[in-house]
C-alpha positions in Angstrom: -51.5 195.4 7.4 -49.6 193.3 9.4 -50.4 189.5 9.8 -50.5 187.6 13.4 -50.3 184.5 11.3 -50.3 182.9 8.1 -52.8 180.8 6.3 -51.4 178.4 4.0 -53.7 175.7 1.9 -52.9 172.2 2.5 -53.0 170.2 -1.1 -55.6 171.4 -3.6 -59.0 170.6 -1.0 -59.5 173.9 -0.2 -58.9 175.4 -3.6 -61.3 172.8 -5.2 -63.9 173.6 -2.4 -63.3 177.4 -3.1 -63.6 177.0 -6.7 -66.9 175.4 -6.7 -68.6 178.5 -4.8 -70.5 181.6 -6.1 -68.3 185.1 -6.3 -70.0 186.3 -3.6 -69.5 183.0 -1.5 -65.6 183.3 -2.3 -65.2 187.1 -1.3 -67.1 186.4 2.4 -63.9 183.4 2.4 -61.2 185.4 1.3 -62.5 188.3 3.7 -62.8 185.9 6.8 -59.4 184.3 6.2 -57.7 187.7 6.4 -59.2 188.4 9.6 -58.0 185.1 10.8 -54.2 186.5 9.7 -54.7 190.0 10.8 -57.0 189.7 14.3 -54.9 188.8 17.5 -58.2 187.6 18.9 -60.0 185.9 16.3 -64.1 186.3 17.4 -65.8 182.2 17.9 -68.2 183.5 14.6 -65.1 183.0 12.3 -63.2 180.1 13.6 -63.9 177.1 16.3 -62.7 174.6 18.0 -64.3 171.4 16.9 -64.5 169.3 20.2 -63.0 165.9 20.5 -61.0 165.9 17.5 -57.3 166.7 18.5 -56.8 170.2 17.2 -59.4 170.6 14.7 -61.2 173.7 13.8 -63.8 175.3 11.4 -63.5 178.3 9.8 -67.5 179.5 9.8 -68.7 181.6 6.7 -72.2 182.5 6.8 -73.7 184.5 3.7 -77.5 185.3 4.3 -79.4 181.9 5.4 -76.8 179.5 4.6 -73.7 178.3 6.1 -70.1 177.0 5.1 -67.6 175.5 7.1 -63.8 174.9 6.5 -61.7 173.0 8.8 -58.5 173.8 9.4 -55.9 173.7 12.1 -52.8 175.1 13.7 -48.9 173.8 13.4 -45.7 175.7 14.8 -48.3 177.9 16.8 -49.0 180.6 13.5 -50.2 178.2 10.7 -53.3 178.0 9.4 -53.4 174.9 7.4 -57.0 174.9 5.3 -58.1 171.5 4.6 -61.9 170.6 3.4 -64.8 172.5 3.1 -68.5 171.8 2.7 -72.0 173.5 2.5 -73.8 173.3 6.0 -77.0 172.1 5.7 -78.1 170.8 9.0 -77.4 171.3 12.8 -74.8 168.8 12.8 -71.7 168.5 10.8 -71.8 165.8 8.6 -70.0 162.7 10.2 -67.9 161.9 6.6 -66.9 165.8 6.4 -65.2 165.8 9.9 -63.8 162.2 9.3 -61.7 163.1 6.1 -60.3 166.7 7.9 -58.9 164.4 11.0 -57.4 161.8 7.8 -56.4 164.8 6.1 -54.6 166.3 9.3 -53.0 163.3 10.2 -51.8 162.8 6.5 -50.2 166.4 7.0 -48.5 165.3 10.4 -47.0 162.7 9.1 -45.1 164.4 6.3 -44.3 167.2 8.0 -42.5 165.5 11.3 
């Protein structure tokens, strides 16, 4: 299988988030990240844009009624960096969630310049 681009973890945030889910939780993860490295065109169901937040997007996993999301974001055009992740509960994601991926992709800008 050949990847379009790879998908790195930035820190430990995204393994502790992974490691707090169910098996089956993890697998419907694992199985939309390697679409993210594999698909040219990644479909909007997998992965987002979130608007007005300078390069920010969520990976969207949805097992059954409920709903993850992953943010994440792209640097030297092919990298995936996974940052946070939380349950979805409501409509809207919650305000502190998106708050500590912009901190969190800003902290990653800065020691990677």
């Amino acid at each position: 299988m050949n990847k379009v681009r790879e998908v790195v973890a930035y820190k430990n945030y995204f393994e502790d988030f992974l490691r707090e889910q169910p098996k089956k939780v993890q697998d419907k993860i694992f199985k939309i990240i390697e679409a993210i490295e594999i698909l040219e065109r990644v479909p909007l169901n997998y992965l987002k844009y979130v608007e007005d937040t300078q390069g920010l997007y969520e990976v969207r996993i949805k097992l059954a009624s409920d709903i993850w999301r992953v943010f994440c974001f792209f640097d030297k055009g092919k990298l995936v960096i996974l940052l946070n992740g939380f349950a979805k509960k409501s409509q809207k994601t919650p305000k502190d969630e998106l708050l500590k991926a912009i901190r969190l992709m800003n902290e990653y800008h800065k020691e990677n310049k």
